[in-house]
C-alpha positions in Angstrom: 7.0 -45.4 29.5 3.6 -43.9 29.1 3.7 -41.6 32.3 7.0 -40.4 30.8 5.8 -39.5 27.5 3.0 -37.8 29.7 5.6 -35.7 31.9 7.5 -34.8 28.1 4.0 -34.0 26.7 3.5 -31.7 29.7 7.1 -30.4 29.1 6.3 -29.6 26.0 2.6 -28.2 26.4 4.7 -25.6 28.7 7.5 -24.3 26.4 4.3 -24.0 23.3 2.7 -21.5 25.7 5.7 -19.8 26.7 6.7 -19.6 23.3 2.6 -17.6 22.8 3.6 -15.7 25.1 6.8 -14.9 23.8 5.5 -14.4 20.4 3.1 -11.5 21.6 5.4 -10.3 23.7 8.6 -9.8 21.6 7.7 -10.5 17.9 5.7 -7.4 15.9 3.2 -8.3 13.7 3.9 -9.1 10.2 4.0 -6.2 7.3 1.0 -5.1 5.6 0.1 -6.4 2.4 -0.4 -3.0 0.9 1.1 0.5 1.2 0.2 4.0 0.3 3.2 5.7 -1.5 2.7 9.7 -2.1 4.1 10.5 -5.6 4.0 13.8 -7.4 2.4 15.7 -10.4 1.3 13.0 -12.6 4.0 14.6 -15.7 7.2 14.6 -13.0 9.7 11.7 -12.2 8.5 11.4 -9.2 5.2 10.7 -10.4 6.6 7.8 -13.0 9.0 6.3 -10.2 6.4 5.6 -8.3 4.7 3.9 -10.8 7.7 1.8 -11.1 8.2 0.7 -7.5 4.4 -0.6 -7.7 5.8 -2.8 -10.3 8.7 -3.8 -8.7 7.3 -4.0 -5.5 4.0 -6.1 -6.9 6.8 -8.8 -7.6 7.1 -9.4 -3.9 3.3 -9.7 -3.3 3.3 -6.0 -2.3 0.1 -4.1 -3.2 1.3 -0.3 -3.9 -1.6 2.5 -4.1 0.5 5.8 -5.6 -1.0 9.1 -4.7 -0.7 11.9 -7.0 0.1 14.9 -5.1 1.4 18.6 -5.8 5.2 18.0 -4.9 7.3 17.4 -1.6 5.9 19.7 0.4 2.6 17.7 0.1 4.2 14.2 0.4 5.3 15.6 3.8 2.0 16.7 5.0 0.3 13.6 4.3 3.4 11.6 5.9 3.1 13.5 9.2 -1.1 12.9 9.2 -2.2 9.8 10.6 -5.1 9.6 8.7 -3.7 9.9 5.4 -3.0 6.5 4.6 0.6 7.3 3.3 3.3 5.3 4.7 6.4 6.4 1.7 7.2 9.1 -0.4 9.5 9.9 -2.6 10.7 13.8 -1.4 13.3 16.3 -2.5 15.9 16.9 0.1 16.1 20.3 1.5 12.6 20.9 1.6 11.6 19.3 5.0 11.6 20.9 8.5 12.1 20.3 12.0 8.5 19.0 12.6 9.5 16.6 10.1 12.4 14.9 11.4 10.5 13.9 14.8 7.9 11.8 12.8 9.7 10.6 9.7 12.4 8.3 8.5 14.7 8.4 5.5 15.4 5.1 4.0 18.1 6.9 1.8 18.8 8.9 -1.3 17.9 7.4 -5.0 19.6 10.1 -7.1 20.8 13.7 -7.9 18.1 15.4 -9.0 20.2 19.4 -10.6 19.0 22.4 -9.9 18.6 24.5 -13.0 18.2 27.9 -13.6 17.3 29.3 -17.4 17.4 32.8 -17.9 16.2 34.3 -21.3 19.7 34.7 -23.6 18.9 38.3 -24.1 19.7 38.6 -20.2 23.2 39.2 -18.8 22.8 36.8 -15.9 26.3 35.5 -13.7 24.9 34.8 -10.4 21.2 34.4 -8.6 21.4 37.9 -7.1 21.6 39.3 -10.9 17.8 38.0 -11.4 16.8 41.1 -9.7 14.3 43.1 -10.6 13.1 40.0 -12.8 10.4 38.0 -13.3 11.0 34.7 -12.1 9.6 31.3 -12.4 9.7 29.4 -8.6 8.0 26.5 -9.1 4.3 25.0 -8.4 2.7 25.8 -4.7 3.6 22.9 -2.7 6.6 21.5 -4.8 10.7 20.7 -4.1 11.4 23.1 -6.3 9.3 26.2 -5.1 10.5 25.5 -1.6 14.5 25.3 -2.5 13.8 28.6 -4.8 13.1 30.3 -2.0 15.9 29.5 0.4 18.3 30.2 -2.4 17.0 33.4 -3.6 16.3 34.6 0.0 19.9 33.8 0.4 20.9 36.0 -2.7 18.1 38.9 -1.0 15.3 38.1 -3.7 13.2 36.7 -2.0 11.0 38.1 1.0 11.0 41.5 2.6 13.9 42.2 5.4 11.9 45.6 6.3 8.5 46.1 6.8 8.4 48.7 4.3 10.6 47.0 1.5 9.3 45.5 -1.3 10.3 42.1 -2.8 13.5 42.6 -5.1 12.4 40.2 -7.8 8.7 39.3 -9.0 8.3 35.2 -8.5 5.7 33.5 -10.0 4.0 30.2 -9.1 3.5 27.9 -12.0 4.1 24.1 -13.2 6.9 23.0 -14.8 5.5 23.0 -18.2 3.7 26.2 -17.8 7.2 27.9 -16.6 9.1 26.1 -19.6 6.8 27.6 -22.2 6.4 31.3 -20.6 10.5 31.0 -20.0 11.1 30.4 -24.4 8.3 32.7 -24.9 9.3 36.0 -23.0 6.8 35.8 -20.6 9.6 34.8 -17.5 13.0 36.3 -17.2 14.4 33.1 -15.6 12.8 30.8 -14.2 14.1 27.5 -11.7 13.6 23.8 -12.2 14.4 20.4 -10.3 14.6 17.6 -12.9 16.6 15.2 -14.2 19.4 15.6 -17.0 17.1 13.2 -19.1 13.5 15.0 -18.6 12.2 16.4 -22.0 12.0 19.7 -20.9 15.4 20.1 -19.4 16.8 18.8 -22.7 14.8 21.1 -25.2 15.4 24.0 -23.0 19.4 22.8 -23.1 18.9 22.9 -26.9 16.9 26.0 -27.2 19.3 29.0 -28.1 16.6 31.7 -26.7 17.4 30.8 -23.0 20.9 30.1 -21.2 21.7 27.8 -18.3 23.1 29.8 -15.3 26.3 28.0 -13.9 26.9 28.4 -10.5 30.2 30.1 -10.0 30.2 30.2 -6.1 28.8 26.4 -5.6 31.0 25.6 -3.2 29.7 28.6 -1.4 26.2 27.1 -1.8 27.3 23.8 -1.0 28.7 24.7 2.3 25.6 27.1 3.3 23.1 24.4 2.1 23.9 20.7 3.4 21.4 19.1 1.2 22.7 20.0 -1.9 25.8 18.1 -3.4 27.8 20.0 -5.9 27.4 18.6 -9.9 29.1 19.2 -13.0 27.4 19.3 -16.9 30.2 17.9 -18.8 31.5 20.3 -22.3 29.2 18.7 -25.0 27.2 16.0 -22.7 23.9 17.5 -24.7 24.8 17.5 -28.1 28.9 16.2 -28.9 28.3 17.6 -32.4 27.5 21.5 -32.0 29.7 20.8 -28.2 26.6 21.9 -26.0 27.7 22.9 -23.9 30.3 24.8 -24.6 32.0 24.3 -21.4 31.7 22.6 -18.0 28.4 23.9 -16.1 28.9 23.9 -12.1 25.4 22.9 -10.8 23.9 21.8 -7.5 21.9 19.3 -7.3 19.2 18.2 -4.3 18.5 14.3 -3.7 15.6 12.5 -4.0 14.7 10.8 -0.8 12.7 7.6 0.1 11.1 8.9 3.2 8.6 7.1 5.5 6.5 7.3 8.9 7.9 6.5 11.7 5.7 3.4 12.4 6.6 2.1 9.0 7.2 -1.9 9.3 10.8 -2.4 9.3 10.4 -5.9 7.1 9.2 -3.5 4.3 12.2 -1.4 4.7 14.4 -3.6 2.9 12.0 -4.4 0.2 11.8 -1.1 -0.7 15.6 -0.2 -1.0 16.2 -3.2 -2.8 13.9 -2.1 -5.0 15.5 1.2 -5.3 18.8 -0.5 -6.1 17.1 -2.2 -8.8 15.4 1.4 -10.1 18.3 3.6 -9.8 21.3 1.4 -9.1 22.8 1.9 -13.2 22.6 5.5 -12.5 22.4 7.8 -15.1 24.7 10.9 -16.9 24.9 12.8 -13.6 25.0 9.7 -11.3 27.5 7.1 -11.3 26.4 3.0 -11.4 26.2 1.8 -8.0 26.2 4.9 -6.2 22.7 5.1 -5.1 20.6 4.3 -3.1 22.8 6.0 -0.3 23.0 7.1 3.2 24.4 10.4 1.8 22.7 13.5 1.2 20.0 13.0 3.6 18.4 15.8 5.6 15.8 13.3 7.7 17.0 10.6 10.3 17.3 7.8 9.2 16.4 4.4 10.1 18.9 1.6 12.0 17.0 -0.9 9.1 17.9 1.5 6.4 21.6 2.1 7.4 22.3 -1.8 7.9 21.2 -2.3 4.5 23.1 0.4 3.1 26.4 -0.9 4.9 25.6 -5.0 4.3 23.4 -4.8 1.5 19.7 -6.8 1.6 19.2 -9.5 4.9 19.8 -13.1 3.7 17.0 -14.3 4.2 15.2 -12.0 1.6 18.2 -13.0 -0.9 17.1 -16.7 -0.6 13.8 -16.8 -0.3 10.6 -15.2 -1.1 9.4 -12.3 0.6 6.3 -13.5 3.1 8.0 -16.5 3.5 11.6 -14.4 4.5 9.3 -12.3 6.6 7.5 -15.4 8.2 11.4 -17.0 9.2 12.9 -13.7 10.3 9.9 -13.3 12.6 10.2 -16.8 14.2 13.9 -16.2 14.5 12.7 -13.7 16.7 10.8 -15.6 18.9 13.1 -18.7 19.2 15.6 -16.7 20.9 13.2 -15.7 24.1 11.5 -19.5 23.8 14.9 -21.0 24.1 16.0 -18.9 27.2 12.5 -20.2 28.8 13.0 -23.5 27.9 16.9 -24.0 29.0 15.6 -23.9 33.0 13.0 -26.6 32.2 15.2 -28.6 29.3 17.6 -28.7 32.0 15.1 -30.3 34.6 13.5 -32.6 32.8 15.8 -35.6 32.7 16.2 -35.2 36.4 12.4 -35.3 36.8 11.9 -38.2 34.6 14.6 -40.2 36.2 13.0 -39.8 40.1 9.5 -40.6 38.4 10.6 -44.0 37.2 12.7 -44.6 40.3 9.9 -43.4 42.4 7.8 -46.3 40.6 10.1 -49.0 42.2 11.6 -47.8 45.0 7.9 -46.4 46.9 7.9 -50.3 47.1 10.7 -50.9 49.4 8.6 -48.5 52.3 6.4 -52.2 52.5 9.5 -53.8 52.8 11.3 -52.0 55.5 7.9 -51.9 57.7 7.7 -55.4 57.9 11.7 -55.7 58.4 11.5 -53.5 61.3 8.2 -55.6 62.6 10.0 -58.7 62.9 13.3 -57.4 64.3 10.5 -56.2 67.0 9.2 -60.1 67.3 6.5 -62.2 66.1 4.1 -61.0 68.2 1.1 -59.4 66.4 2.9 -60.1 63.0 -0.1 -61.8 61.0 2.1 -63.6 58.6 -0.5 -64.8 56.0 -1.5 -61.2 55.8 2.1 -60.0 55.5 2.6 -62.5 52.3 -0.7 -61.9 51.0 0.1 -58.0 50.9 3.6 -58.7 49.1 2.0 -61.5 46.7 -0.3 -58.2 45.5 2.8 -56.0 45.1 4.3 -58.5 43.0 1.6 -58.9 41.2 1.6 -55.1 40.8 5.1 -54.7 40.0 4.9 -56.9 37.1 3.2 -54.9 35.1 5.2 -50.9 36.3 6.2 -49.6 33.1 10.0 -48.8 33.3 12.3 -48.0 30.4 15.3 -50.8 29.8 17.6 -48.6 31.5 15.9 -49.3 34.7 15.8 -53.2 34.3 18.2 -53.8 37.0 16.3 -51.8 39.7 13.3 -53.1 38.5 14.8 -57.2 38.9 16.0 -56.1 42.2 13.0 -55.0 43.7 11.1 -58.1 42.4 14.1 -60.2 44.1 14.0 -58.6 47.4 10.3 -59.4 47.3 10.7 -62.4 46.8 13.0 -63.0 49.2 10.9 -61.4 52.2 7.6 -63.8 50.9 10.2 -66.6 51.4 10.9 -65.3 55.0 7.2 -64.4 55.8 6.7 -68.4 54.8 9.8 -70.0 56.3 8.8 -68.2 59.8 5.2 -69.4 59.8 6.1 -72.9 58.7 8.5 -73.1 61.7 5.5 -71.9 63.7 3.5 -74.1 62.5 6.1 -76.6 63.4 6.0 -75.3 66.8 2.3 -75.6 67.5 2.5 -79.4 65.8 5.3 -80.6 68.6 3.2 -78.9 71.5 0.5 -80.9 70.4 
């Protein structure tokens, strides 16, 4: 019994280093305890969503750093730089470029995020290419909203020089949010663009303020066709203010997405963590974005992830549902390695028995080689058979035998061989007593 538990120990010692083996070879190495997340200006959403998904994400043991940066464009610069440090960012759609979309990942959209363009009242403004000649607000350097200014009004001929010798058709100007808000009510802009939410303070007092207008976009699906990233939106009659009906009538907008982008190397644990997050951040939705609607594999303008897209399509892995994070992480990782252990281990699961089973044998049959030479020594004759030798080498055997550890199973071999032994001593003694006999009567 105690040579077979060795043989099982060895078994066993075997599959534990395959299974090291396996682990390093097909398992990657758990998800990091802390994550860099790039934001925005400290006054945008961005900015204050961030904030929130360090709360959220603190819950799961997950240590968030948020960056403030200048905008998008930003958030993508330090996502493509390996040194940065920054693993997510929240990022307008539309704003990122091919460079982008060979080292980065979307995870999916969180909301729609309008584009609005005020123009002073005083200003007979129906479309973007009616801001010529104007002074226009364009957003801060580095921002979403700078960068999809320019694509639109370049689209409309207002922005950037198609001759050498051609001069820009509209003045922009550079400027925060807040800056642009104040110079727009006070005269100092002609129009000016913003990406914000319905709720932001400044869209609403500038939706209440009757010294600018908000520009409706009367060709949007013209715009929406041109410009993938941007899904079309409409400002409900009155959704400002239901007693003075502000506005007076349904505004077309367009709106850009908010994206949850992130390095390609990002862990693909954390992946998960993160949109479950975001369903529990943005999943009510809001005046311009129906309950349940986001996060979504819509309006993206980034790859994005296999992780990302099986969540979207089967909702958070079940293991995550059930149990905590590190400890989901820990089982999902094992599961991993199981599978490839398992496949080593069938060819030596499968061998095992068979091996065990000629080891015990082995223990009472190597026996019956004593047996058989003496058999075929006496068929031979007596002659040079020392029978006290023969019986004294089987009386040892015995002896031996009696203590060969052999499961119960194997108790009828075992008797045997003790029998045949037995048998042959008797023999061995019969034979030399009738020599003896011999020897006695030619005396």
């Amino acid at each position: 019994m105690g040579r077979s538990i060795g043989v099982w120990a060895w078994v066993v010692a075997l599959c534990l280093a395959m299974g090291a083996a396996s682990y390093f070879m097909f398992v990657e190495p758990p998800p990091p305890r802390r994550i860099v997340m790039a934001s925005g200006g400290r006054e945008g959403a961005y900015h204050a969503f961030a904030e929130e998904y360090a709360r959220e994400l603190s819950k799961d043991g997950l240590v968030v750093e948020v960056r403030e940066t200048a905008g998008s464009l930003e958030n993508l610069k330090l996502l493509r730089e390996d040194d940065s440090g920054v693993s997510v960012a929240i990022v307008q759609s539309g704003v990122a470029g091919p460079e982008d979309a060979e080292k980065l990942l979307a995870l999916g959209s969180l909301y729609r995020e309008p584009l609005w363009v005020f123009h002073r009242a005083d200003r007979e403004v129906a479309s973007l290419g009616a801001l010529a000649g104007m002074q226009i607000g364009i957003g801060a350097e580095g921002s979403g909203t700078q960068a999809v200014a320019l694509r639109m009004l370049a689209a409309n001929g207002l922005a950037g020089a198609t001759r050498p010798d051609e001069k820009p058709r509209a003045r922009l100007v550079a400027q925060k949010v807040a800056d642009a808000a104040d110079a727009l009510r006070n005269g100092d802009l002609d129009a000016a663009f913003f990406v914000a939410a319905f709720e932001a303070e400044y869209i609403q007092e500038l939706l209440g303020d009757p010294r600018v207008k908000l520009l409706g976009f009367e060709q949007q699906e013209a715009y929406r066709r041109r410009f993938r990233f941007l899904a079309p939106v409409s400002l409900p009659t009155g959704i400002v203010d239901l007693a003075k009906n502000v506005p007076p009538r349904d505004v077309a907008l367009l709106a850009p997405t908010a994206m949850l982008v992130v390095r390609g190397d990002f862990h693909p644990a954390l992946e998960s963590v993160l949109l479950a997050a975001a369903s529990r951040l943005h999943g009510d939705g809001d005046v311009l974005n129906e309950p349940r609607e986001f996060p979504s594999e819509r309006y993206c303008d980034l790859p994005m992830s296999e992780d990302a897209r099986r969540f979207h399509r089967s909702g958070q892995p079940f293991l995550q549902r059930v149990l905590p994070f590190w400890l989901a992480s820990l089982a999902d990782r094992a599961k991993l390695m199981v599978i490839p252990l398992v496949m080593l281990m069938m060819p030596l699961l499968r061998a095992a028995p068979p091996l065990i089973r000629w080891r015990t044998r082995r223990k009472i049959y190597r026996w019956y080689g004593v047996l058989r030479e003496i058999d075929q020594k006496l068929a031979v004759g007596l002659a040079g058979v020392d029978l006290d030798r023969e019986i004294a080498r089987l009386r040892s055997i015995e002896h031996k035998v009696v203590w060969v550890d052999v499961p119960l199973s194997y108790m009828e071999e075992f008797y045997q061989l003790r029998m045949h032994l037995i048998m042959m001593m008797q023999r061995l003694s019969e034979l030399r007593e009738k020599g003896e006999d011999a020897e006695d009567a030619e005396g």
